[in-house]
N, C-alpha and C positions, 0 to 999 in steps of 0.2 A: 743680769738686769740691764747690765750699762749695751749688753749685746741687743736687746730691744729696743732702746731707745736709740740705737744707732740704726736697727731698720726703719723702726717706722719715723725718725726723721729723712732717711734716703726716700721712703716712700711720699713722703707731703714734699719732698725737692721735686721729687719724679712730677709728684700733681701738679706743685705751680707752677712745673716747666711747661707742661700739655696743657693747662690752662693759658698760661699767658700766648703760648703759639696758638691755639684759638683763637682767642681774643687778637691777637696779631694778625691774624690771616681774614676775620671780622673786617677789622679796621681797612686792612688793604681792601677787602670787596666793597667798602660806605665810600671808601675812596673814587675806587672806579665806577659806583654807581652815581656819584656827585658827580664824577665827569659825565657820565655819561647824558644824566639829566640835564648839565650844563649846553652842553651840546644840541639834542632835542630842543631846548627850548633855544636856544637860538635859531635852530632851523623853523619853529612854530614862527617865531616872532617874524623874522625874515618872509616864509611865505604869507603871513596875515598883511606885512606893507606891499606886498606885490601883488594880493589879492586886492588890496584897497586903489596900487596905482591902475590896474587891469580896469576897475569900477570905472573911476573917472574918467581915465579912455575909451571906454566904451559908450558912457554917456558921452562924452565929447561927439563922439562919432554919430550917436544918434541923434543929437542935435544939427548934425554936418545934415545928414541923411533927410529929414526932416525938414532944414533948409531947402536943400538942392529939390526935392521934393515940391516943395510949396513955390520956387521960384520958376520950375519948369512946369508947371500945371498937372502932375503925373500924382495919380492916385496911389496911397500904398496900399497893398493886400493887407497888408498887418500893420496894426498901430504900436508905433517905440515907445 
């Protein structure tokens, strides 16, 4: 009797070892998917403020355009 209770205790060791390294090897991948998402959205956030500076640049310029335009009497094909 005591010969079974000594397997199937080796046997539930064996489980919660191959469980817990699951669960371990889990944790490691939520790990490097937080990095990873960390990262992405740095790179979102970063391109979205240089899409925004690129904007006002370009308005800027079309006001330039527009001026120089209107002060040298030159018609534009297309409207800014």
């Amino acid at each position: 009797m005591e010969d079974g209770f000594q397997k199937m205790f080796v046997y539930f060791e064996d489980f919660r070892s191959e469980v817990n390294g699951h669960f371990d090897r889990m944790e490691a991948d939520i790990t490097d998917l937080r990095g990873a998402i960390g990262e992405l959205s740095a790179q979102v956030r970063d391109y979205h403020n240089e899409t925004i500076l690129m904007s006002h640049q370009i308005d800027k310029l079309k006001e330039a355009i527009k001026q120089i335009a209107q002060e040298t009497g030159i018609k534009l094909a297309v409207e800014l």
